[in-house]
Phi, psi and omega in degrees: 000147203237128188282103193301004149300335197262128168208067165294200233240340168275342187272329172299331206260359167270159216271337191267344165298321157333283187298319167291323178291333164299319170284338182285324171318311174279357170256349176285291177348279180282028166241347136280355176301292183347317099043270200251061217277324167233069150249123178263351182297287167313312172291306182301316192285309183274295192283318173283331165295339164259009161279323180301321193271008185253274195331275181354287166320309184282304149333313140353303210253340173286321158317280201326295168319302158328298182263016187236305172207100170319334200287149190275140151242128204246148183194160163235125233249136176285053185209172196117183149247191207278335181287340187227087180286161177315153148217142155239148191218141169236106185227181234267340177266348153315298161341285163337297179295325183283338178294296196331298192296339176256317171306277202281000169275325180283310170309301194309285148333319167265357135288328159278026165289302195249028206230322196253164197210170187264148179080045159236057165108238198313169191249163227260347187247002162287295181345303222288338195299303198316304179329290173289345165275345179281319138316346152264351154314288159338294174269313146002287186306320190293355201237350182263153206263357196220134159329304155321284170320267227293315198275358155313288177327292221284336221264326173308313173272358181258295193293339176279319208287326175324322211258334174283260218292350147295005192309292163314033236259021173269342190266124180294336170294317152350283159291353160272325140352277157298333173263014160274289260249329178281342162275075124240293140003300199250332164295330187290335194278320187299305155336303184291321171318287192279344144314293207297319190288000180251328151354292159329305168082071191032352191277170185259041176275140163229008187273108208310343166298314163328291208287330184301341183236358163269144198245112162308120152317158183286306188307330182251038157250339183266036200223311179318322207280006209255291180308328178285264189332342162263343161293289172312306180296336159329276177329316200264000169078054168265125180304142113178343190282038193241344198302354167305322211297310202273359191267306211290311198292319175316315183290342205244143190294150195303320179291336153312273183333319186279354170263342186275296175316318192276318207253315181318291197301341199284346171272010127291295195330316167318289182315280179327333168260336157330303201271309200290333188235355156287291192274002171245161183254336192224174187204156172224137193304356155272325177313319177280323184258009170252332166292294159352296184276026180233319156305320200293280174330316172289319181304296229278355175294322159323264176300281178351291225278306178305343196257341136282031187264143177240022143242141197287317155312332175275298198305326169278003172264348170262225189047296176300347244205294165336305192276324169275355142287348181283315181285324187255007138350270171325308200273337171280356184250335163307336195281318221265354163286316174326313205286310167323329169084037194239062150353269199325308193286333190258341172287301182329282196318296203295320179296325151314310185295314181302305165354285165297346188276314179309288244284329203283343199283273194330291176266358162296277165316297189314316191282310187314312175312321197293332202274324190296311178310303195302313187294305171320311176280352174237348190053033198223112174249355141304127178269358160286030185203002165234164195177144147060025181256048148257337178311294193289006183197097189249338185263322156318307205267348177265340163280309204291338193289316191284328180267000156253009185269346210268300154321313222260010182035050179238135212249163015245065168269184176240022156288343154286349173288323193296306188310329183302309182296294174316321170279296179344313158316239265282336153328320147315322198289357158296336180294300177299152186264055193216121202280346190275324194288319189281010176232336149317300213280302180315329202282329176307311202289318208300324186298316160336299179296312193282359168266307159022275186300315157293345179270301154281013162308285196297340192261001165295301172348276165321270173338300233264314221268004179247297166258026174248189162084200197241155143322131185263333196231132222269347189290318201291008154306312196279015178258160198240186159310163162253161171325152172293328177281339187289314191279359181256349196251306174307318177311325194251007153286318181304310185280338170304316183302343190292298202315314160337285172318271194282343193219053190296008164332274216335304185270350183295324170313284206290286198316329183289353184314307181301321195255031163266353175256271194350271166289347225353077183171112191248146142314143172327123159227045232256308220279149180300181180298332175252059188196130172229166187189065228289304155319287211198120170314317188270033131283301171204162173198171179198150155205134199295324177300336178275320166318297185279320177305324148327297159351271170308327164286337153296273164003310160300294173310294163327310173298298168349286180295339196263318191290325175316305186288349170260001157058034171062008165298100169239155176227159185243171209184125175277193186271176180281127195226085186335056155110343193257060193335310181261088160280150197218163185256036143280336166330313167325137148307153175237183190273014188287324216281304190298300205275015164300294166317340186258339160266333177299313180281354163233037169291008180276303238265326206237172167239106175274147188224129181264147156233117166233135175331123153329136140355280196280039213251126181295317182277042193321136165238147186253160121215151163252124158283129190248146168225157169286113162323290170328336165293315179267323152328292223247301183291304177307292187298359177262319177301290192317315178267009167283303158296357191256310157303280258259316175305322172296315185278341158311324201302323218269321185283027174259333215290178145292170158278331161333312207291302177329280227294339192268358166286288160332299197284302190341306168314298198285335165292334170284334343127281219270322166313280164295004198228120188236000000 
């Protein structure tokens, strides 16, 4: 191991000295916003664009680190305390995750270049220290080597990203918000904590290379890999653990969401694939089907819950709760080929699953951002108060389409590769050798399909009911466009769904990087750049790049042909608005409107409360509140009884000093009794 003071000429040219002089960067970006703590001129103009161009960097050189070289690099770091220092290690899934964080941390950023405004909460050069230690944080967890480092780091991105979703922190919902989402945070952290201590396998090691070699009873490995799924699903919003998710992201400025959402959660995704195929030796084929039936729920839970929300920020944040159910979908059918003893078949699933973690980084952050524009230009986060905004915001509303047509798994963008992939994995799973599993497992892929489909159900929604249709409201006349940095920042999320989406080689390449360390076993990757073929060509093979050009070539043709029978003669018209002239944008479907089929078919799912207009009511109003059951089930009565404790032990600090000190000998007669 090499001391990161010593920087020859071999040591610059490896990747991991690199990437820590890239986070030390982004933590100096933030300690000049300090400089200037309220100027927004400066912090926006200067520091977040070399904050944009350090993401850049840092994807660059983890991209790089991917197609180049595989081998783990290790360094020990001069911090810490004295018995235990930092270690960082870059090894290809480490990687992975820093490409994610730096291609969509680079987009996120050259949009809040053009975003943040003065008089919104935190003062701008505080924001920016917060912004940016939360992205160094971020790459800190991917890169650390020790139990100690990671659990610094994570406690480091859960206290910068509080103080982000708190910005607003004069609005009581807000702060209510924020303090759910850091008591959730710290119960996933305390979980994880006590994994890594059964890891150890008692010794007084933290470092992962120790636990990679400690040999676990089947029971305290199944005890590690249980606290890692209630730390990490904490963090990743997996139901029952979400109710932080859909209060915290809504609450936080849109380039936040998009960073808690796009970049954030994947670093559960990260821990989780750490622990179950780095740092445990063995797996077992339950292990798989309960992470599998629990990504199902949260995905199909996800979408239900998205498809009534009538604010377009709660609605992307269960949409998230969605997707990462879907990644851990992919990771529970990995686990459970792996347990099988089937490689290949647990690489596909794992290559969907990483797949999607890109691809969610990408078009995820793109919709938040799009929400961000829309809130600046309407001051409105009700979709029942938007409407008809591709006239007034067309550059906004045509990048946000590629990233809901993107969601929306539809090809050849690239939420269609990962879903694509996945059900492939699951075409396989008759390969297992368990009969139960094998009548089980189809009724999963149908709940697959029906969540799909409900996501994209939900995402006609988002799109139709914010920018098609008439204006709901006469203020929406005054909305503009976004900025020219808003718009390059969104432009290069867009192109990422695009690129994916067409040249799905690219991630199929890096991903097999992981699960050729993981599994020692990579998916074809044989096949050109625009082409996959993850089995085998005569199982399935695809390509996005044939698509659209098909695409396009109709379409061309099709235009063509019309302006030729038409002899370049066009008349404009308005459309058929069937015999009724005077349309208004009640007419419109609203989104009260949409999410109506979904609650008569999944009403067991929600607790509804109706308000109906009074016989005699001149204005009538309807409404429905919709709740999460589980809030009330689940949360309240543990909240009650958390409090009823913390009031029985209150009792104890009211006392006399008699009583302490009569406190005190009890302890030590107890103490001289029991302790031999």
């Amino acid at each position: 191991m090499l001391p990161i003071a010593h920087f020859d000429a071999a040591l610059i040219a490896r990747g991991l000295p690199l990437l820590l002089l890239l986070v030390a960067v982004w933590i100096g970006l933030g300690l000049i916003g300090l400089l200037r703590p309220h100027s927004v001129r400066f912090v926006a103009r200067v520091v977040f664009p070399l904050g944009a161009i350090t993401c850049f960097a840092l994807g660059a050189v983890a991209a790089h680190f991917l197609v180049s070289s595989h081998a783990p690099e290790v360094m020990t770091l001069p911090l810490g305390l004295p018995d235990l220092p930092f270690h960082a290690r870059l090894d290809p899934l480490a990687a992975f995750f820093l490409l994610l964080l730096g291609l969509a941390g680079a987009g996120i950023s050259t949009f809040a270049v053009g975003y943040f405004r003065s008089g919104q909460g935190t003062a701008p050069g505080l924001h920016c220290l917060q912004y940016h230690v939360f992205l160094a944080s971020m790459a800190l967890v991917i890169l650390a080597d020790d139990a100690y480092f990671f659990m610094v780091a994570w406690e480091t991105m859960a206290l910068s990203s509080y103080f982000l979703v708190t910005s607003q922190h004069r609005i009581p919902e807000i702060r209510r918000a924020g303090f759910l989402y850091l008591l959730m945070a710290h119960i996933g952290a305390l979980c994880i904590l006590l994994s890594f201590g059964v890891l150890q396998g008692g010794r007084w090691q933290f470092t992962f290379d120790a636990m990679r070699g400690a040999l676990l009873t089947p029971f305290w490995a199944s005890a590690a890999f249980l606290l890692a799924l209630i730390g990490f699903g904490a963090k990743a919003g997996l139901v029952p653990l979400h109710a932080w998710l859909p209060e915290a992201h809504p609450a936080a400025p849109s380039p936040v969401s998009a960073l808690m959402s796009g970049l954030m959660l994947k670093t559960a995704i990260y821990g989780m694939l750490r622990i179950t195929f780095d740092l445990l030796h063995i797996r077992y084929w339950w292990w798989g089907v309960l992470v599998l039936g629990v990504g199902l729920f949260s995905a199909l839970f996800g979408a239900i819950f998205a498809a009534v929300q009538t604010d377009m920020k709660r609605l992307l944040a269960y949409s998230s709760i969605e997707n990462i159910g879907i990644i851990f979908t992919g990771i529970g059918l990995a686990i459970l080929f792996a347990a099988c003893g089937l490689p290949l078949f647990a690489a596909l699933a794992l290559t969907a699953a990483l797949i999607h973690s890109l691809n969610h980084a990408f078009f995820k952050s793109l919709l938040f951002l799009a929400t961000g524009s829309v809130l600046h230009a309407t001051n409105q986060r009700s979709l029942g108060k938007l409407g008809g905004l591709i006239r007034r915001m067309p550059w906004v509303a045509t990048l946000a389409l590629i990233g809901t047509l993107a969601i929306a798994g539809l090809p050849p963008l690239n939420g269609f590769v990962s879903e694509w992939l996945l059900l492939q994995s699951f075409l396989f799973t008759p390969q297992i050798p368990h009969a139960f599993l094998n009548m089980l497992i189809p009724l999963c892929a149908a709940l697959l399909a029906l969540t799909v489909a409900l996501a994209a159900y939900v995402m006609v929604k988002f799109y139709g009911v914010i920018f098609l249709g008439q204006h709901r409201e006469p203020s929406l006349v005054h909305a503009h466009d976004a900025d020219w940095m808003e718009r390059l920042g969104l432009a290069w999320l867009a192109l990422g769904c695009i690129a994916i989406g067409v040249m799905p080689q690219l991630a199929l390449r890096v991903a097999g990087a992981v699960t050729g360390a993981l599994l020692g076993q990579a998916v074809n990757l044989s096949s050109p750049f625009w082409w996959i073929a993850p089995i085998a060509s005569k199982q399935a093979s695809y390509s996005g790049l044939i698509l659209l050009t098909g695409i396009v070539g109709v379409v061309g043709i099709t235009f063509v042909m019309v302006r030729a029978l038409a002899h370049g003669r066009i008349r404009r018209t308005a459309s058929w608005d069937c015999g009724y002239p005077w349309q208004t944008s009640r007419m419109q479907d609203t989104a009260e409107g949409f999410g109506q089929p979904i609650r008569h078919m999944f009403g067991p799912f929600f607790r509804m409360e109706r308000e109906l207009p009074a016989p005699t009511d001149t204005t009538p109003h309807y409404r429905i509140h919709i709740e999460d059951r589980l809030w009330r089930a689940l949360y309240l009565p543990i909240a009650r009884y958390v409090q009823r404790l913390a009031d029985w032990i209150g009792l104890l600090q009211g006392g006399r000093l008699a009583i302490y000190l009569l406190y005190s000998f009890l302890t030590l007669i107890a103490l001289l009794v029991f302790v031999r």
